[in-house]
Structure formats: structure tokens, C-alpha cells
VORO-177927 format. One record per atom (N, C-alpha, C): residue in three letters; x, y, z. Coordinates in steps of 0.2 Angstrom, whole numbers, plus 5000, padded with zeros to 4 digits. Example, Ala and Ser with C-alpha at 12.3 -4.5 7.8 and 13.67 -1.06 7.14 Angstrom:
ALA506649725039
ALA506249785039
ALA506649845039
SER506449895035
SER506849955036
SER506450005039
This chain:
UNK551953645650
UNK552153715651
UNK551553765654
UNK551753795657
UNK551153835664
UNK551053905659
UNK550753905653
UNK550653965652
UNK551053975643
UNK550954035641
UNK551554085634
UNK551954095638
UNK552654095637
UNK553254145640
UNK553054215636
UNK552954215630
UNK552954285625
UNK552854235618
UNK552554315615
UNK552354295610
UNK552854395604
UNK552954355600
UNK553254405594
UNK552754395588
UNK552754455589
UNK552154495584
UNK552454545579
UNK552454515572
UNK552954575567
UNK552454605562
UNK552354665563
UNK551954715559
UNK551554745565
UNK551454835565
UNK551154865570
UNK550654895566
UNK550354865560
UNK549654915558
UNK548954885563
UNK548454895561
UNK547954865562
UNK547954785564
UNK548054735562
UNK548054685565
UNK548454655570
UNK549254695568
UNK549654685574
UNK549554695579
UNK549354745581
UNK549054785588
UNK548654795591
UNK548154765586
UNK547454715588
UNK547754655592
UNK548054605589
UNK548154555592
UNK548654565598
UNK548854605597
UNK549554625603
UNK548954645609
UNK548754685607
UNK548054695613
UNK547754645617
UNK547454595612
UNK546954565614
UNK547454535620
UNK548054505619
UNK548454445621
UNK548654505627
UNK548954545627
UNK549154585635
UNK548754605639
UNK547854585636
UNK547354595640
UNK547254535646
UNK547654495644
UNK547354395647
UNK548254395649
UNK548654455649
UNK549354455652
UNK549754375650
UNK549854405644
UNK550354365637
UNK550954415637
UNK551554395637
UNK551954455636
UNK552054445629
UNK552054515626
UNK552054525620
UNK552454575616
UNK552754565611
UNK553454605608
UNK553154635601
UNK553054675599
UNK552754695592
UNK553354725589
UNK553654705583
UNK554254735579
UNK554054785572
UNK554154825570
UNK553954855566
UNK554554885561
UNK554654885556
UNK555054895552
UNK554954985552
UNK554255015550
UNK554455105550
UNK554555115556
UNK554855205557
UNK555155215562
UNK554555235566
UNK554155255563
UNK553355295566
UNK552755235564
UNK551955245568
UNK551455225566
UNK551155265560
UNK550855225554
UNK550855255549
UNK550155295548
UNK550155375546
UNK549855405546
UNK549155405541
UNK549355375535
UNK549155365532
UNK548355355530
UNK547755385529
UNK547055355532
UNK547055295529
UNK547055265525
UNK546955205521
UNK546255195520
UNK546055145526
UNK545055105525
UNK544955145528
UNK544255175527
UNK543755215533
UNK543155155536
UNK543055115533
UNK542455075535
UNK542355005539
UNK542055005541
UNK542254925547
UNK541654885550
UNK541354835543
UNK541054805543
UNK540654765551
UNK540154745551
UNK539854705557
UNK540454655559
UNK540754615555
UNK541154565559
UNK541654595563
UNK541954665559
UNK542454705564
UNK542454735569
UNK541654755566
UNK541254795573
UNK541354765578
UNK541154695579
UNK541154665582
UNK541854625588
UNK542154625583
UNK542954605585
UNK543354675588
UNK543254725586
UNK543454795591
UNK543154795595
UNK542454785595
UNK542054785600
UNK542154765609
UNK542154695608
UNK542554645613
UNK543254665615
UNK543654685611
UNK544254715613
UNK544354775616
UNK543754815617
UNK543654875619
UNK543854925617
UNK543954915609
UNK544254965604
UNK543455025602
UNK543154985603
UNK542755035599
UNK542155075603
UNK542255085612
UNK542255125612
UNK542455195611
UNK543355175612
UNK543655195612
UNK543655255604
UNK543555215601
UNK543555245594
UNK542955305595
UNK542255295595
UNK541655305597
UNK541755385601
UNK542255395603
UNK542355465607
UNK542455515603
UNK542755495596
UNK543055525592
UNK542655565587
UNK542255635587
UNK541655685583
UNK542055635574
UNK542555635573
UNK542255585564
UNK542255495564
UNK542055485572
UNK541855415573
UNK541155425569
UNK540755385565
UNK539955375564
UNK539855315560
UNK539155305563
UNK538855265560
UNK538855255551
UNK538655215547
UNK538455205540
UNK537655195541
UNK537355225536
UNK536655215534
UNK536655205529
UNK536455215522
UNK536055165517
UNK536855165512
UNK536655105508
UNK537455105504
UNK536755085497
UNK536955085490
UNK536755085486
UNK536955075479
UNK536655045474
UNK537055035468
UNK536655105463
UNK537055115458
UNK537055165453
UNK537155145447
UNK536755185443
UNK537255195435
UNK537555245436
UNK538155275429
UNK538355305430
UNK537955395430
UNK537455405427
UNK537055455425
UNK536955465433
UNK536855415438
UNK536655425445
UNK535855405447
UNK535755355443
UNK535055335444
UNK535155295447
UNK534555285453
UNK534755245458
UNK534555175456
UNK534955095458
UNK534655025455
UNK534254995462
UNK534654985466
UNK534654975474
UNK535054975479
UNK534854965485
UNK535254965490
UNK534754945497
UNK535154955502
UNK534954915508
UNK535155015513
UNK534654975519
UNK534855035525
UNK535154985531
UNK535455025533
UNK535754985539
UNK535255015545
UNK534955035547
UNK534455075552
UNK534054995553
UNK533954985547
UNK533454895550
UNK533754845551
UNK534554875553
UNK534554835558
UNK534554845566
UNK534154885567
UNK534254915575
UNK533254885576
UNK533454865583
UNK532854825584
UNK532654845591
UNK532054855591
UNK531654895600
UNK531954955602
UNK532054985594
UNK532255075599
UNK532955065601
UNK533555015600
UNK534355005601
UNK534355005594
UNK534955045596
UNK535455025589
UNK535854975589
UNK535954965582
UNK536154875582
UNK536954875584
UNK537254845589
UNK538054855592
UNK538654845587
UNK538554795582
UNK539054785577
UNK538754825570
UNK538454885569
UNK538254915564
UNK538954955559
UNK538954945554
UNK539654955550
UNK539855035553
UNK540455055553
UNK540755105557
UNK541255145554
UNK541055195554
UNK541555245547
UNK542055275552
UNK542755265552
UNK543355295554
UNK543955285552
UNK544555335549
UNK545155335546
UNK545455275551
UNK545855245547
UNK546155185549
UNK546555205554
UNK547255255550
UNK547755285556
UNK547555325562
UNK546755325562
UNK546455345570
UNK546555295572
UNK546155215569
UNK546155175575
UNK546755165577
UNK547355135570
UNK547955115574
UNK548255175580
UNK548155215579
UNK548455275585
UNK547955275593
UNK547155255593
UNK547155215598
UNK547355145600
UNK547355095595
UNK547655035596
UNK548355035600
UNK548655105597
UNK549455095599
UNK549455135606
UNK548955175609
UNK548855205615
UNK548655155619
UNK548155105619
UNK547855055622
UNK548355005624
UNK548654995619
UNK549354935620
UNK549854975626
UNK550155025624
UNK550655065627
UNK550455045634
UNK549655055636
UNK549455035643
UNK549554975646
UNK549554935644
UNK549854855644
UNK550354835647
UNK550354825653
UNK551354805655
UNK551454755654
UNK551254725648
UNK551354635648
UNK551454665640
UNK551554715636
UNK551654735627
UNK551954775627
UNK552554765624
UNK553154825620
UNK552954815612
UNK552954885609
UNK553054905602
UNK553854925600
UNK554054895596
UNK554654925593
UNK554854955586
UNK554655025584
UNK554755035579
UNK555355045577
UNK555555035568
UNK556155055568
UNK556554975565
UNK556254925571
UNK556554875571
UNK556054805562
UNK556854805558
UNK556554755551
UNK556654695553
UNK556354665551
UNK556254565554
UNK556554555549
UNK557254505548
UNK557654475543
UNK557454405541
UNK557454395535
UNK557254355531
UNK557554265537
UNK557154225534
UNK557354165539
UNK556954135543
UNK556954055544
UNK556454015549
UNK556853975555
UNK556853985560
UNK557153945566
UNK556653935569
UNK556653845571
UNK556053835579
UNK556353785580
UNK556153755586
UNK556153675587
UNK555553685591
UNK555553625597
UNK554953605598
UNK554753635605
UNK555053695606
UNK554953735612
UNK554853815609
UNK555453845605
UNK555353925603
UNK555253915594
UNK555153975595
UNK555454015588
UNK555754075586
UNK556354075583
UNK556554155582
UNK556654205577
UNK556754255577
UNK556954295572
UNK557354335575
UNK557654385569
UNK558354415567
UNK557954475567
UNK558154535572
UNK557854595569
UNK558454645568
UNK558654685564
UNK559054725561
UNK558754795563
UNK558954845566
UNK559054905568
UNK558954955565
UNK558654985560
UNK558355015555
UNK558855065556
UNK559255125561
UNK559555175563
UNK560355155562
UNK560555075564
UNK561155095562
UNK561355015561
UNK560754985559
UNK561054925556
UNK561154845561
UNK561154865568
UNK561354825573
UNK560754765573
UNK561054685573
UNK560554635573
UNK560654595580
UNK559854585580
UNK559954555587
UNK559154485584
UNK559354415588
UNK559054375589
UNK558554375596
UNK557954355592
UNK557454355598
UNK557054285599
UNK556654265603
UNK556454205603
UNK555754215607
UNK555254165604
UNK554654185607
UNK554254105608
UNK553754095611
UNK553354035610
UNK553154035604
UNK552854085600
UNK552354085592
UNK552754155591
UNK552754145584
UNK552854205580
UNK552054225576
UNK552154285576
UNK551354285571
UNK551554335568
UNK551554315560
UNK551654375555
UNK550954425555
UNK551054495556
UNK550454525552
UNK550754605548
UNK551254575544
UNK551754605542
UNK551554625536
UNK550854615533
UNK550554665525
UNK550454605521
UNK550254625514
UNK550454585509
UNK551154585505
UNK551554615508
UNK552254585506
UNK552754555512
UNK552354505517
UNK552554505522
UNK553154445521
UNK553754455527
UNK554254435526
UNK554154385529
UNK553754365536
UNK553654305540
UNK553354245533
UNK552854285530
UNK552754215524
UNK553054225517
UNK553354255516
UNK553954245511
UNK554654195515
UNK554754205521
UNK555354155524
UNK554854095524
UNK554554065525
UNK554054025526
UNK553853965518
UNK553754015515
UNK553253985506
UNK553954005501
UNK554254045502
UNK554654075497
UNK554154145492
UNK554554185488
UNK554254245487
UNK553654245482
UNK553554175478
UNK553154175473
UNK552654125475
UNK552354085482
UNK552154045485
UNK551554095487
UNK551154115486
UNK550454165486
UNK549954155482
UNK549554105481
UNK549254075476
UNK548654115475
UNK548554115469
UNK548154185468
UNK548054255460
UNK547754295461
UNK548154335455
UNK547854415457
UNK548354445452
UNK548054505452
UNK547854545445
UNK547154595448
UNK546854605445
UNK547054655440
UNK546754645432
UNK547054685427
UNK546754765427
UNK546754775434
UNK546454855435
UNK546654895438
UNK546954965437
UNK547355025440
UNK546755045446
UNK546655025452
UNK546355085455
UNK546655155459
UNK546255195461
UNK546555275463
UNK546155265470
UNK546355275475
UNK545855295481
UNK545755375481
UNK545455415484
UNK545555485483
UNK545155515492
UNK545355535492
UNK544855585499
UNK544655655495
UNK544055675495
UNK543955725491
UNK543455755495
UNK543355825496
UNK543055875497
UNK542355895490
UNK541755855491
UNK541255875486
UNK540655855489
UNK540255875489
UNK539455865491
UNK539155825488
UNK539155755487
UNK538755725484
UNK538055715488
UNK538055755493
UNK537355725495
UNK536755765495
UNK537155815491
UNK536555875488
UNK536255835482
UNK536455775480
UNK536255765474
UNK535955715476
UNK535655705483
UNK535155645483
UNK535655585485
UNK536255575486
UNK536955505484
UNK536855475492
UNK536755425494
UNK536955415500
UNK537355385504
UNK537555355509
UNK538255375511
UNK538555335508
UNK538555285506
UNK538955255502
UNK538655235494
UNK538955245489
UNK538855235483
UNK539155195477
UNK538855155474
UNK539155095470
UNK539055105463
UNK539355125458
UNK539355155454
UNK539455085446
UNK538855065442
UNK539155005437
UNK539055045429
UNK539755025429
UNK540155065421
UNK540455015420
UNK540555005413
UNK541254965412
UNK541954995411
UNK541655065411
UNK542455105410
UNK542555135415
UNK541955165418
UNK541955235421
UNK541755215430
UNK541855135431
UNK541355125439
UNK541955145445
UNK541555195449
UNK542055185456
UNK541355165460
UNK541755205466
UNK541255215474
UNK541555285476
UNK540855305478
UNK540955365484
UNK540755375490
UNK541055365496
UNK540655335503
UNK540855415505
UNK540455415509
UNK540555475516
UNK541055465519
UNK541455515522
UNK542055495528
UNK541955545533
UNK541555575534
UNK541455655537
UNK540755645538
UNK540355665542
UNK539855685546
UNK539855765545
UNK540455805547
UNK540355845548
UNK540555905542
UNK540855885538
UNK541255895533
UNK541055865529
UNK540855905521
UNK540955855513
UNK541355815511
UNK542055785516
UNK542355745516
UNK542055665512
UNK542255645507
UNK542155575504
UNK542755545502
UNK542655465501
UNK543155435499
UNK542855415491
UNK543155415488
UNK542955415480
UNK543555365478
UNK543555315474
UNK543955265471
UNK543555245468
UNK543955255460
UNK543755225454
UNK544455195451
UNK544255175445
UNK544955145440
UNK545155185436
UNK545755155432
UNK546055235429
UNK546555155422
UNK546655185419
UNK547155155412
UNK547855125418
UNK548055075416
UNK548555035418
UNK549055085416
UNK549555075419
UNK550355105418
UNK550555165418
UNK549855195420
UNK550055285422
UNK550355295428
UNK550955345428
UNK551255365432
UNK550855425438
UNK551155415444
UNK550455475448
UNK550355535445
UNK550855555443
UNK550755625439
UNK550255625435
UNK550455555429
UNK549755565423
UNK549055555425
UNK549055515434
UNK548355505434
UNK548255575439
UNK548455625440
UNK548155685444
UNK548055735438
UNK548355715433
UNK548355735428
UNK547755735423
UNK547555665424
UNK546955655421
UNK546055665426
UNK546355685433
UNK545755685436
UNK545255735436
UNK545355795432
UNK544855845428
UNK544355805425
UNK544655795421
UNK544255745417
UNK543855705416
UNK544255635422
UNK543755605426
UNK543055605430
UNK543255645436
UNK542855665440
UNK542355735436
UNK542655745431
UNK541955805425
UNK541355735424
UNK541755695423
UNK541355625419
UNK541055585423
UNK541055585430
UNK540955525434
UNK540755555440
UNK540555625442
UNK540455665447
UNK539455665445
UNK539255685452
UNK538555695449
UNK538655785448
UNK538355815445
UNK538455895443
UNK538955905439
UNK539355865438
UNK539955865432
UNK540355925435
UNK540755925438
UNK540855975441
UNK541656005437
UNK542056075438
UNK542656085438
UNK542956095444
UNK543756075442
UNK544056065447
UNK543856125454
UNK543856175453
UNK543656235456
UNK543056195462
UNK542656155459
UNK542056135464
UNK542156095467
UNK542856065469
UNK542955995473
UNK543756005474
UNK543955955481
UNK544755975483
UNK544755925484
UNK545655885480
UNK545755825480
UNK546255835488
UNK546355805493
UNK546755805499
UNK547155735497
UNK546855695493
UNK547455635495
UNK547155595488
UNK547755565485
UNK547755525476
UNK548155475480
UNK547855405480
UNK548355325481
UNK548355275477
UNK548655275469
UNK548455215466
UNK548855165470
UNK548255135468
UNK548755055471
UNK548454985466
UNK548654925465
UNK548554865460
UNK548354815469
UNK547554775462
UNK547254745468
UNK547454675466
UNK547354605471
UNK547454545472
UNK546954505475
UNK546854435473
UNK546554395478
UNK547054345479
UNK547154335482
UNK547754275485
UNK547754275492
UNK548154215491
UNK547754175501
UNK548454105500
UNK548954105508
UNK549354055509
UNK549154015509
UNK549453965507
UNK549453885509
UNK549253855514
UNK549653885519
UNK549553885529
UNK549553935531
UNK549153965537
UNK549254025543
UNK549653985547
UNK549953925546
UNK550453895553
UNK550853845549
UNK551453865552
UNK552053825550
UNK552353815556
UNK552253775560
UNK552553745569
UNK552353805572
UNK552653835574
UNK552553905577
UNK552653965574
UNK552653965569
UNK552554015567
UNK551854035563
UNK551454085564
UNK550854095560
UNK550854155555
UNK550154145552
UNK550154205548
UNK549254235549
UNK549354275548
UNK548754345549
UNK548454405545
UNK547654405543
UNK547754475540
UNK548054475533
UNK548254515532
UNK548554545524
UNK548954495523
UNK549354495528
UNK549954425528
UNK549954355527
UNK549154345527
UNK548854265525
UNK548454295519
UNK548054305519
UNK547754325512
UNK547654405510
UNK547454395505
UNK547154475502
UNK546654475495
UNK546354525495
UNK545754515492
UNK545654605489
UNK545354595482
UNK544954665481
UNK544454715489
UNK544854775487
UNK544254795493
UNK543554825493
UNK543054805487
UNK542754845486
UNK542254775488
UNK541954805495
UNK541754775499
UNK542054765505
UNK542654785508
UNK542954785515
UNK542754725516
UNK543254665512
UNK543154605514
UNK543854585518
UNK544354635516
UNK545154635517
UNK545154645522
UNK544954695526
UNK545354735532
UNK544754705537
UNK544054685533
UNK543554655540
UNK543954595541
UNK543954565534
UNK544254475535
UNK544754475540
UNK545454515539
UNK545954515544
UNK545954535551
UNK545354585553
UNK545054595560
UNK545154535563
UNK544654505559
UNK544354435561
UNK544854375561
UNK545254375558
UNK545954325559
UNK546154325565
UNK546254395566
UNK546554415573
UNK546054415580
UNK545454415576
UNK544954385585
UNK545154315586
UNK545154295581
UNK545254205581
UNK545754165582
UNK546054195582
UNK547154185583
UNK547054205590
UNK546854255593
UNK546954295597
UNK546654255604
UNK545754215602
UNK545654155605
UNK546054095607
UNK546254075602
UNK546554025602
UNK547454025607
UNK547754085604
UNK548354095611
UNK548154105617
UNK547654125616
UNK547354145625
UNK547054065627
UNK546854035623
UNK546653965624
UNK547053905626
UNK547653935624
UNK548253865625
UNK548553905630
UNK548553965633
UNK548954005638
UNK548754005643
UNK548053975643
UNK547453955650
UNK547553875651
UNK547853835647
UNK547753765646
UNK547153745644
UNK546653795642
UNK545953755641
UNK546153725634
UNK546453735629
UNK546653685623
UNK547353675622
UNK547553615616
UNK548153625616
UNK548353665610
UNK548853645607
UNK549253685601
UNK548853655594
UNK548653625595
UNK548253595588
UNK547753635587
UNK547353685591
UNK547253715589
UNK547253775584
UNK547953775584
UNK548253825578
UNK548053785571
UNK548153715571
UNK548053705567
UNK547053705563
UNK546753695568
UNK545953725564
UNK546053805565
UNK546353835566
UNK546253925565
UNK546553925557
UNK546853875556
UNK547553885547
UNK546953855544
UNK546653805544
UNK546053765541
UNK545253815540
UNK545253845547
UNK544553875546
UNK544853935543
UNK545253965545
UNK545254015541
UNK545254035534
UNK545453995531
UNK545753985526
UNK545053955520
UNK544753905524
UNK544153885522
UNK543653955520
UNK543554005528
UNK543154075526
UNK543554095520
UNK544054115518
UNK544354165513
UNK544054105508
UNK544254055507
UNK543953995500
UNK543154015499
UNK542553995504
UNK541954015504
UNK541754075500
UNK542154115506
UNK541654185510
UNK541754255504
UNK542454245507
UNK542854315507
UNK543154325497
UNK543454265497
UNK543554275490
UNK543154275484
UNK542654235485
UNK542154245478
UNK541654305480
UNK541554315488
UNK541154375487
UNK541554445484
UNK542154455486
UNK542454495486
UNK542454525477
UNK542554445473
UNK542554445467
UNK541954475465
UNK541554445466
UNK540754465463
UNK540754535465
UNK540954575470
UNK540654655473
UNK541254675467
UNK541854685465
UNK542054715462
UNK541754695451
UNK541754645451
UNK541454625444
UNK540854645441
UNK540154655446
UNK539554695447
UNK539754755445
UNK540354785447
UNK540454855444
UNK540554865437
UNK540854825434
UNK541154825428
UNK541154775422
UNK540554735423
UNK540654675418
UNK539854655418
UNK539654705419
UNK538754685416
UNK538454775414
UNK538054765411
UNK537454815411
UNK537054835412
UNK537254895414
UNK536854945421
UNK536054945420
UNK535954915412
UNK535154955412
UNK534854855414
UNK535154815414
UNK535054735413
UNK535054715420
UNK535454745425
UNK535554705430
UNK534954695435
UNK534154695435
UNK533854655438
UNK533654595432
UNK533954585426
UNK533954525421
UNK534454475425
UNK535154485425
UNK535654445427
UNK536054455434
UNK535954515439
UNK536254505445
UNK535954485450
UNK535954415453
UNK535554405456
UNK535554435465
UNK536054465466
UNK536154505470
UNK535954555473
UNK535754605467
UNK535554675466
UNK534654655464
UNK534554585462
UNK533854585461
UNK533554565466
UNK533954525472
UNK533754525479
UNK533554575482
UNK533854645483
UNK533754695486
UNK533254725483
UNK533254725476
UNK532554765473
UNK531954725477
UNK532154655476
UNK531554625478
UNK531154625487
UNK531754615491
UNK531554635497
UNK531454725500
UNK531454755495
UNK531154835497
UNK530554835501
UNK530554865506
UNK530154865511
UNK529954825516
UNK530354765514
UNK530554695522
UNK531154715523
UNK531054735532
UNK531454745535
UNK531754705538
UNK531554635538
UNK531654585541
UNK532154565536
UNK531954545529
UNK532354505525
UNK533054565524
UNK533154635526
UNK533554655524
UNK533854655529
UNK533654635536
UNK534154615541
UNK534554555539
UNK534254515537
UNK534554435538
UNK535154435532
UNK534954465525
UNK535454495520
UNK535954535522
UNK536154585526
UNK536654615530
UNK537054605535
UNK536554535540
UNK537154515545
UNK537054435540
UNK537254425534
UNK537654365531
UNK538254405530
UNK538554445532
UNK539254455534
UNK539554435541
UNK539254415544
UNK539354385550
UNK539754305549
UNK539554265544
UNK539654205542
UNK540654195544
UNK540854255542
UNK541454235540
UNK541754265550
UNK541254245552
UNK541654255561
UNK541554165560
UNK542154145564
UNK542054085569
UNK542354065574
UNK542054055580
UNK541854035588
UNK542553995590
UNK543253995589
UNK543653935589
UNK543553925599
UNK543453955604
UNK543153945609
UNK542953855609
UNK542253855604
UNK541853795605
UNK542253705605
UNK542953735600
UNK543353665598
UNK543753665604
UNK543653725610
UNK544353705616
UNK543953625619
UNK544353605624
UNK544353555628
UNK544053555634
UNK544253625638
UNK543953635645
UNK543653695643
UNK543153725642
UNK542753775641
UNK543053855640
UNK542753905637
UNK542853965633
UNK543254005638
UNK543754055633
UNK544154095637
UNK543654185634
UNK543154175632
UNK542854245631
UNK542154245627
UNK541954315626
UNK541154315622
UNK541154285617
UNK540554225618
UNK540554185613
UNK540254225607
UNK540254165599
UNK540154215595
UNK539454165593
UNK539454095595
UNK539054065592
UNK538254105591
UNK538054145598
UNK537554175598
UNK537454235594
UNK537754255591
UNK537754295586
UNK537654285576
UNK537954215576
UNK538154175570
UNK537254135570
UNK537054115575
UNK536254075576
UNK535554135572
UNK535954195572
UNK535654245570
UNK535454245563
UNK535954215559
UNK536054205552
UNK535854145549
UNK535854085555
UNK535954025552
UNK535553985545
UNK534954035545
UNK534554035536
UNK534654085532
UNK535054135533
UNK535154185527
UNK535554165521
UNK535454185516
UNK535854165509
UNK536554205512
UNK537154175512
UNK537854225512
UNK537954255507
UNK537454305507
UNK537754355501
UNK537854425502
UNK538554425506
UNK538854475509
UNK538854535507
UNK538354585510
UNK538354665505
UNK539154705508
UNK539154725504
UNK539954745503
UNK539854825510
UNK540554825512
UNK540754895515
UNK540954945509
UNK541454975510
UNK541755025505
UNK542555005507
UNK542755025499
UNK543554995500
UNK543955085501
């Protein structure tokens, strides 16, 4: 076969349209289906660790982003008690080397910004249509040439049958591509016994010394506060809250909270909440990212606590590698078995990388002793201990790099894009002990 005929891409957040991107850049015709009628507004994540940096970077997203006055840098992240004493942290500044600034440095910007350049960059593309509006019905059809889906017309019900080389679900964690696939309780995995609140809040904590991103360890009381604003006391604040409160109860309780959990202790007069989102967190991860032609991606293959931005960086990066790989068999430099080690390695990093780190950033908050933890965390007693080696706090920071990998080096006839291996050679003796983004 001379080439993808097309490729069907169901879900238009963040991943989908990452990979719709990448694949209409190397002119793959590409269909993206989307069950809302609109791109979602929503801010969600603000932060985008090195591997993501990286992965926008290449697809020439993050110039693009960069244009934007609340595009910015992240500088020091930190751990706390809850009183506000500082335990440790790291600067991101060591990692810039000869007067440059380091290119994949973690990257503060509202999510639905990016997807809204994603979705402008795509539009440009004569080889990508987005379809909102349109919901992919439950079902698996392929043989050894296509595979289809059923999409149902959101407006007035009408279905239509499509067919494509590959289907890639990046359809969330309730996605339908891998519920037709495993069945609905095939997500192996659990979720965590803890209510969190995301919050966007209007307060100054950096009058009180806080730096831009803060890790707060309580067993009742632990959130995080990162900056989202440069220019504005803009923060994203997310703590835990009592299980089984209704929104109301928990907006209801947030006086009180944030009196307890603020540095100045504040009333509500001294801070403006803009945005309350409980959500329940998971770690779970499919079986396979590939079932003949059909894949999985992102939220849609696995999911993880986000405190640490192991989720949204880890599913970036699915979509770099997936993204190689179709451009790789549409070049002929590999064949289709390739899909098979992108389901393998991938899955491997969520096993290694993504899930036990992810576990430990979130546990460190709330299952040790704030006054103990250079006795028991050997994590936070790393950074105490390399305070003022700059080198060793480089080497501890791009150990998020680990969960990038090269699928380039397995093709047959050589690489379709920026290799990553020179990058990964960077780290090859650091400890993987990935310092977390903000969730």
C-alpha cells in the first residue's frame, strides 16, 4: 500500500489535535470526530512539563503558544508544611546553560488556549477536518485493509458509517473507542479514596515569599498552589475536600478551608474564587493501545493522579509516538508492527515511570510527616541534599525526560523526524525520580 488513505481520530481535546496535527504536517488525510458541539473552554491543566515541552515544540505548537502575554516560564516549585515553612525544592533556571534558556523548560498556559491554537493550526491543514458535534457509537469493525465507526449526528440523530486505515481513540478517560474494545470495566486500575477541588483563584501568595509552584504536606489539609498569571495574582489552588460533598457543600465550605490552608489566613473578601472543579482521581492503564487497527492514546489509554502533570505530559507524549510511528509506516520506512511496540513501550513507561511516580507525588502529601520528612522521604531529602549543585539539580529534573521514547530508532529504513535519542543521552545516569509539574 503506497501510503495512509486517512486516518480517524475520535476526540478533539489536547491529544487529538496534537496528533491530527502532527499527521497533516507529513499530509496523512485526517478526520477528527468530536462528540461537543464546540472546543471546550474549559482551562483545565496549566502546566507542560519538559517531555511536553518538547513534543509541542517539534510540532510547532509552542511557538505558537509563546505569542500569548499569559504564555510563561515556571521557576522554582517547592515543598511546604502547612504553617508555610519551606522543606525543599528545585529552580528550573539550572537548567539553562551558556546564557540560553533551556528549550523544553516546563511551560505555564491554560489548556483551552492551547487546544484553540491546536484547533487554528489544524484548520490550516488541507489534508485535516475536525467534526464537532459528531458522537462515535459504541462497536468494533476492521479486517485486514480498514476500520470503521458509526458516528451519530448530535443535532438530529442521523448516522453515518466511516472507514479509515487506523482509528485512534483520544476520546478521555470515559472513552468509547476503548470501552468497544475491553468492555466498560476492563481499565485495570483504581481510584483514589480522595475528593479533590481544582480552584483558579485570585490571591497573592507571593507576597508571602511562596514560589511559583507550591506543595503543601498535611494529612488533612495538603493541596498545591502554582501561579497561572505572570501578570495577575492569578493561581491554581487544588486541595482535598470530605468525599461525597455536593458542589454547593464544597463552595460552601471553602471560607473555611482556604482561612486554614492560605498563608495570611485570609477572608473571603481577600481572595476571588473564578472557577471550583471537583473531580475523583485514578490510576489505570488498558491492556493494549492497539487492537488491529484500532489504537488508544492519552486519557484514553491510561490515567493517573495529577499532582505531578504526569497525565496530560504522559499523553502529549503518546501522541508524539503514535504520531511517529503513522508517519513511519506512511513513508514505508516501517511496517504496522510497529504499532505493536508503541502498545508495548508505552505502556511499559506508564508501568515504570508514570504510575508509581505519579503515586509517590500525590502520597508525599498526605501520608507522612511534615516535620520527619528528611527521616523517611527520600525524594525531598535528595533536593535538600543537592542544594547549591546545579548540575545534580539539572540531572534530577530532565529525569522526566525518561518517559520520552525514540520509536524512529526501531523503523527499518531510517527516521521520519527530530531524533529524541540525543536528548534521553542527557539523563542516561540520573535517578528517575521525576519532579512533578502541577496538577
Amino acid at each position: 500500500m503506497p501510503g495512509l488513505r486517512k486516518v480517524i481520530i475520535v476526540g478533539a481535546g489536547p491529544a487529538g489535535l496534537l496528533l491530527a496535527l502532527r499527521l497533516a504536517q507529513h499530509h496523512i488525510k485526517v478526520t477528527v470526530f468530536e462528540a461537543a458541539p464546540t472546543p471546550s473552554e474549559q482551562p483545565r491543566a496549566t502546566h507542560y512539563g519538559p517531555p511536553a515541552v518538547y513534543e509541542l515544540r517539534r510540532a510547532g505548537v509552542l511557538p505558537e503558544m509563546r505569542k500569548d502575554p499569559d504564555c510563561f516560564l515556571m521557576n522554582r516549585m517547592c515543598w511546604r508544611k502547612l504553617d508555610g515553612t519551606y522543606l525543599a525544592g528545585f529552580d528550573q533556571n539550572d537548567l539553562d546553560q551558556d546564557g540560553k534558556t533551556y528549550e523544553n523548560r516546563t511551560t505555564v498556559f491554560a489548556l483551552n488556549k492551547v487546544v484553540r491554537i491546536l484547533g487554528e493550526m489544524v484548520s490550516r491543514c488541507e489534508d485535516a477536518t475536525v467534526q464537532y458535534g459528531q458522537k462515535v457509537l459504541a462497536g468494533v469493525e476492521q479486517d485486514g485493509e480498514k476500520a470503521w465507526v458509526t458516528v451519530k449526528r448530535v443535532s438530529d440523530g442521523v448516522e453515518e458509517k466511516h472507514w479509515a486505515d487506523y482509528v485512534v481513540g483520544c476520546d478521555g478517560a470515559g472513552s468509547q473507542i476503548r470501552r468497544s474494545l475491553f468492555g466498560d470495566l476492563e481499565f485495570s486500575g483504581y481510584t483514589w479514596d480522595k475528593q479533590i477541588v481544582a480552584t483558579n483563584t485570585y490571591y497573592d501568595f507571593s507576597k508571602y515569599g511562596w514560589e511559583d509552584s507550591n506543595f503543601i504536606i498535611h494529612p488533612e489539609h495538603l493541596f498545591m498552589a502554582a501561579r497561572i498569571s505572570e501578570t495577575e495574582p492569578l493561581w491554581r489552588v487544588t486541595y482535598t475536600e470530605i468525599n461525597g460533598l455536593t458542589n454547593e457543600e464544597i463552595k460552601t465550605r471553602q471560607p473555611e478551608k482556604f482561612k486554614t490552608i492560605f498563608p495570611g489566613n485570609p477572608n473571603p473578601s481577600d481572595y476571588k474564587v473564578i472557577l471550583t472543579s471537583p473531580y475523583k482521581i485514578h490510576q489505570r492503564c488498558s491492556p493494549s493501545f492497539r487492537v488491529g487497527r484500532y489504537l488508544l492514546a492519552a486519557d484514553a489509554a491510561h490515567i493517573c493522579n495529577p499532582f505531578g502533570g504526569l497525565g496530560l505530559t504522559g499523553g502529549i507524549v503518546d501522541v508524539g509516538g503514535l504520531a511517529d510511528c503513522l508517519i513511519g509506516i506512511h513513508q514505508g520506512k516501517t511496517s504496522d508492527k510497529i504499532l505493536d511496540e508503541y502498545s508495548r513501550i508505552r505502556i511499559e513507561k506508564y508501568k515504570a515511570i508514570i504510575d508509581p511516580i505519579s503515586t509517590e507525588n500525590f502520597k508525599r502529601l498526605y501520608d507522612q510527616d511534615a516535620d520527619k520528612v528528611f527521616e523517611n522521604d527520600e525524594f525531598l531529602k535528595l533536593l535538600k541534599g543537592i542544594e547549591g549543585d546545579i548540575e545534580a539539580s539539572r540531572n534530577v529534573q530532565l529525569g522526566s525526560l525518561g518517559i520520552l521514547f525514540d520509536f524512529t530508532t526501531l523503523f527499518d529504513k531510517g527516521k521520519v523526524s527530530e531524533p529524541i535519542r540525543p536528548i534521553l543521552e542527557k539523563v542516561d545516569n540520573t535517578v528517575i525520580t521525576v519532579a512533578p509539574v502541577v496538577p
